[in-house]
N, C-alpha and C positions, 0 to 999 in steps of 0.2 A: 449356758453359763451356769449351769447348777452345779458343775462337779466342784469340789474343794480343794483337787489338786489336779495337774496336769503333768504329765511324764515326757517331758519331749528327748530324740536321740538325734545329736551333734554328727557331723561327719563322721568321726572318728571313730564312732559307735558309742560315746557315753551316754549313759540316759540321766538327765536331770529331773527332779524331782522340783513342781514348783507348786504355791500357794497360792488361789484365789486372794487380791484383797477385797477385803470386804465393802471397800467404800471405790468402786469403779470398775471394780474387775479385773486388773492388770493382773501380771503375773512374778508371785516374788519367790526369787531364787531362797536356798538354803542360806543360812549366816547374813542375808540381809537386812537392817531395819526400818522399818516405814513406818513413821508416826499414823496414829488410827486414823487425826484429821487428815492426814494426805488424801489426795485423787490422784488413783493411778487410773487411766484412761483404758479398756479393752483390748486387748493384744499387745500390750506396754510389757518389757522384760523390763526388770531388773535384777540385777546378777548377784551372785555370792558377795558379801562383805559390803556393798554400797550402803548407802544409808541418807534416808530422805526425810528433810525436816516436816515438821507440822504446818499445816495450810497450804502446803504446796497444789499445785495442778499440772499433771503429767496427761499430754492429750494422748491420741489414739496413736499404734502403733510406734511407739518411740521405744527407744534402748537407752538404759543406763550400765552400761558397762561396769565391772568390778572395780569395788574399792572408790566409787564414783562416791562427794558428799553434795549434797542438794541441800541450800539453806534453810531454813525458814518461809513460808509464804512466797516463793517463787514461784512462777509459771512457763511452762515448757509445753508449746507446741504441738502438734502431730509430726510423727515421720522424723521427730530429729533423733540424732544418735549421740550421744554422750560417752566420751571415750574413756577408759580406763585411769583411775587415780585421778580425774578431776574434779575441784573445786569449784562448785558454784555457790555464792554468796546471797545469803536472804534479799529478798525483794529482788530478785533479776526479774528477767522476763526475755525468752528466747524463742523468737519464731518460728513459726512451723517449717519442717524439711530442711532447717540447719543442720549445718554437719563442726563438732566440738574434738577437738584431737586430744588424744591421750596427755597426763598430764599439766592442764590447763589450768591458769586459776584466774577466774571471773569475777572481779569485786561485784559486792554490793553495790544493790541500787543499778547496775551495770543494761542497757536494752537493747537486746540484741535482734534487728529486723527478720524477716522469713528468708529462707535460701542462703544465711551467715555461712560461712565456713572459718572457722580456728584452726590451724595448724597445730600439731603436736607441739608440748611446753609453751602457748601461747598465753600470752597477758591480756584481760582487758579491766582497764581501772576501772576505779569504782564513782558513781554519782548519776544524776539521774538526767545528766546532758550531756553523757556520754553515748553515743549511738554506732555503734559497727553495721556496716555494710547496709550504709545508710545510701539511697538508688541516685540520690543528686551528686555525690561523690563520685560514680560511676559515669555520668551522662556527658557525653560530649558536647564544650558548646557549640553553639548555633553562629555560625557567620555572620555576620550583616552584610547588606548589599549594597555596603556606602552610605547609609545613612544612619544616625542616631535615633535611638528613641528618646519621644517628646517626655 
């Protein structure tokens, strides 16, 4: 991780030019902006035009897509991907290997558990007792066998 830039080539053949941050190691695309206090996590993209507030934490291996904004002091996971033109609002906090669809806009305060998925143009309000793809929502209940609990 000593080099200061990294030259990566897309399918297509285009070769991108990106910037070590200084404070994590991630990797920032051209025309993106990342506050100094950000942590961008080790093999973390962030693309052309995003832009990620101060204090934030971006773990290992994640994508922030183009034109993505990341608020303030948020924290993001490993392994998630951050789709295109999405809005995330200071203080979230999105768990690791969520997948966020192009589009999105995540209020503040917003806590999104690991394995989330957002669909493209998806909402999720803002406050700090709101919880997506939260695992007891999911859980099927249990039968009883005829009797009640005491």
């Amino acid at each position: 991780m000593n080099a200061k830039f990294v030259s990566v080539e897309d399918d297509a053949g285009k070769v991108t030019r990106y910037v070590r941050h200084a404070n994590g190691g991630g990797l920032i695309g051209p025309g993106a902006i990342v506050a100094d206090t950000a942590r961008i996590g080790p093999m973390t993209y962030v693309e052309h035009g995003a832009r990620i507030g101060s204090g934030c934490r971006i773990g290992h291996g994640s994508w922030i897509d183009r034109d993505a904004t990341i608020g303030d002091r948020a924290v993001i996971g490993d392994g998630v991907r951050i789709g295109r033109g999405t809005v995330v609002g200071s203080r979230v906090h999105i768990g690791s290997h969520s997948r966020i669809g192009s589009g999105v806009l995540i209020e503040h305060g917003a806590h999104l558990h690991t394995d989330t998925t957002v669909p493209d143009g998806g909402h999720v309000p803002m406050g700090p007792h709101v919880r997506v793809g939260d695992q007891a929502k999911n859980r099927p209940h249990r039968k009883s066998k005829g009797r009640m609990a005491a």
